[in-house]
C-alpha positions in Angstrom: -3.2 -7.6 18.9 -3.9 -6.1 15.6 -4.7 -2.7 16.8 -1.3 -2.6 18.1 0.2 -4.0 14.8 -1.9 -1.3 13.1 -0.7 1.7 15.7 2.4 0.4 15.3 2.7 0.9 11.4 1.2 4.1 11.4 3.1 5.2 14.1 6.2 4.2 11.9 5.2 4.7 8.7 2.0 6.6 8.5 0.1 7.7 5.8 2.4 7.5 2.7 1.0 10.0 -0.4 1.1 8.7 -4.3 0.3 10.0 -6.7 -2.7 7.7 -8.4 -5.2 7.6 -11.2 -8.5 8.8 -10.3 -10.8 6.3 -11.8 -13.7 8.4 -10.9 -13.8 11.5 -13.0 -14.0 9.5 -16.3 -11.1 11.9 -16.8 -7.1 10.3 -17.3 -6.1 12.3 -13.9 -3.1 11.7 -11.1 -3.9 13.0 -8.0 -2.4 12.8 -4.7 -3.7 10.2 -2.4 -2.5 9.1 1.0 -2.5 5.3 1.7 -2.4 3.4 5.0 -1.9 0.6 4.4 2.1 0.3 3.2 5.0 -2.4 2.8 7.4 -2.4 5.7 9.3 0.0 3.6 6.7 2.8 3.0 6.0 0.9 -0.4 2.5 1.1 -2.3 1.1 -2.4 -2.3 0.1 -3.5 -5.3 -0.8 -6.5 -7.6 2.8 -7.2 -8.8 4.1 -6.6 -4.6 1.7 -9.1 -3.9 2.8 -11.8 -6.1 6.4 -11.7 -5.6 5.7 -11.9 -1.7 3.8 -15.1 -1.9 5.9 -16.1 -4.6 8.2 -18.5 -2.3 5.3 -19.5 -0.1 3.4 -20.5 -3.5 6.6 -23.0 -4.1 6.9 -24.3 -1.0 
């Protein structure tokens, strides 16, 4: 069930690119990364996505 919710999504979405920090260099540099894992929308997932999702499930 989950590989076919995972097939699914990439098959729709795919790999998205952003440009990100890369934390490794020590260096303040962007590069282009491809990411997975997206919202339904293509969106990057991040701290802030995450909290205004659970946001009404929080309340409840």
């Amino acid at each position: 069930m989950v590989d076919e919710e995972l097939t699914a999504h990439i098959t729709e979405v795919g790999p998205v690119e952003f440009e990100l920090p890369d934390l490794t260099t020590g260096e303040r540099l962007i590069q282009p990364r491809a990411v997975l894992l997206t919202s339904g929308r293509g969106k990057l997932l991040t701290d802030i996505y995450w909290s205004e999702l659970w946001a009404g499930r929080r309340r409840r």
